[in-house]
Each structure stands twice: as structure tokens, then as C-alpha cells.
N, C-alpha and C positions, 0 to 999 in steps of 0.2 A: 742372449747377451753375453759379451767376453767376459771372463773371469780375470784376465790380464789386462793391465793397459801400460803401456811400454812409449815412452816417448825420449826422442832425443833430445840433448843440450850441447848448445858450444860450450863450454866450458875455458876460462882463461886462465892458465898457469901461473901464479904468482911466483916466479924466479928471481934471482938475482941480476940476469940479464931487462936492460929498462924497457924491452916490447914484452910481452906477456905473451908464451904463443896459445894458439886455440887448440885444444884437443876435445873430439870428440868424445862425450860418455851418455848414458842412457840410465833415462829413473824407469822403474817399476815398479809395480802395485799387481799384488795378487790377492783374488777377494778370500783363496783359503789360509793366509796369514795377515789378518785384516789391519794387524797395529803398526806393522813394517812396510818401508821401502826399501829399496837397494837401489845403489849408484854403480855402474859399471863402466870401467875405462879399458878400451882395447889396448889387445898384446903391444903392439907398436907407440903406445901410447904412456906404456909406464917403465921404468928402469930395467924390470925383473924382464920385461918381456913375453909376460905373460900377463892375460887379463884378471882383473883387480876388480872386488865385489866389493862394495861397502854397504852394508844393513843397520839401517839404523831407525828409531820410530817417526810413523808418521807426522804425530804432535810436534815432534821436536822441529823436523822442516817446516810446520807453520810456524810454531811459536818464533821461528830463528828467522822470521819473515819479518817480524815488528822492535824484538830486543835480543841480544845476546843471549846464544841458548847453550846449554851441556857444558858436561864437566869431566867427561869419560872421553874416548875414541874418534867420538866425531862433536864437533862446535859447529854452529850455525849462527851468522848474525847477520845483518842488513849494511849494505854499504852506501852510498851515494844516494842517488835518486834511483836509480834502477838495476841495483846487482846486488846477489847477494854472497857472501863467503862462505864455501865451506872447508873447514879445517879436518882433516884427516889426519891422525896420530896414531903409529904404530911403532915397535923397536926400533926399525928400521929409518926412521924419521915423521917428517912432517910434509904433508902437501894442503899445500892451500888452492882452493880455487874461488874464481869468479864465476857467477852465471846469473844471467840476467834475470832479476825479480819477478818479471810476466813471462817469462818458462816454467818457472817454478810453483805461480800462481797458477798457471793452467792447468799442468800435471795437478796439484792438490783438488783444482775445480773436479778436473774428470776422474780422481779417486773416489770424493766425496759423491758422486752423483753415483757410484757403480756401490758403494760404502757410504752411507751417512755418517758422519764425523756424532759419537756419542753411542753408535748402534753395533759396533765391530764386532761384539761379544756376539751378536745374533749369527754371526758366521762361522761360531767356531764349532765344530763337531767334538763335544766332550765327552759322551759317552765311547766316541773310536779311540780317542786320545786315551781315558783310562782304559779302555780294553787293552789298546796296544801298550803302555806301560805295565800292565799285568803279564799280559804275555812276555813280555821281557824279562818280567822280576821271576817267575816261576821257571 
């Protein structure tokens, strides 16, 4: 069984301009960081021209599936009938996107089945984790 599961979304640009254009980004789920996702928008896709990582937790993209979520970097909330927003905040500014609710629903289904939502902890390898921060600290 995969340890990754990597899915695409359209993604719609909230601009100033009254069309919202589509750009391509990608969620993923890795079962050796079992609490996070990341959102990824291609080089062509963001101002800087280079591709754009956003890691933020899993809970938060459901919770931001039903009510208003975060208060940090990234917000998540429910819009209409079937999209939801996510807010991205850094120096630099602000981007907002739409992406459809049943994209977002699926990627959480197919994390949950690879990751049971409540079990995360059973994936983490603690004893490598303090090894390797001993070896760092010495």
C-alpha cells in the first residue's frame, strides 16, 4: 500500500478581476507525517515563479469543511453549496482560493482510509525521532 496519496484540484483564484481564473494545485498526505497536508501550486502558477508549498493540519481541512477554521497562516471555511476557501497569509500578501468541497472531501476520505482520523500517533516512529534529536544535541 502507498505511503503518499497525491491528488489534484482546480483551484479558483479570488482576484480583483470579476472571472476568477483556475489554477492548478495538488493536496498531499504522507503516512510518515500523519497530522499534515500540503497544498502545492506550480511555478507558473504563483507571482514569485517558483512553486509554492503550503503545510498545514489535516483537522483543520475538515474542520474548515463545516465552520470557519484558523487563526494563523492558513484559514479554511465553507462557501456556497460546494466550494470551499482557502485563505493563505504570508508577508508577502494574501491568496485566496476556491476549490470544490467534493475534491476536498475525497482527498480527506482517501487520507482517512491510508490514516484513520484519531490513530495518527500510531505512525510516528518516536524512538528515530529522539535518537535523531540526540544525535543533533551531542
Amino acid at each position: 500500500m502507498s505511503i503518499v496519496i497525491e491528488q489534484p484540484v482546480e483551484a479558483r483564484l479570488v482576484a480583483a478581476a470579476p472571472r476568477m481564473p483556475s489554477i492548478p494545485a495538488t493536496l498531499h498526505y504522507d503516512r510518515r507525517d500523519p497530522f499534515a497536508v500540503r497544498m502545492t501550486f506550480p511555478a507558473p502558477a504563483t507571482l514569485e515563479g517558483v512553486e509554492v508549498c503550503w503545510t498545514f493540519s489535516r483537522e483543520l481541512l475538515a474542520a474548515g469543511q463545516k465552520n470557519a477554521e484558523g487563526h494563523g497562516d492558513v484559514r479554511v471555511r465553507p462557501y456556497g453549496y460546494d466550494r470551499t476557501v482557502l485563505e493563505f497569509h504570508a508577508p508577502e500578501g494574501t491568496a485566496v482560493v476556491h476549490v470544490r468541497s467534493s475534491e476536498i472531501r475525497r482527498f480527506l476520505e482517501a487520507t482517512s482510509e491510508l490514516v484513520p482520523v484519531g490513530l495518527e500517533h500510531l505512525q510516528l516512529d518516536l524512538d528515530h525521532g529522539l535518537a535523531e534529536l540526540m544525535r543533533d544535541a551531542c
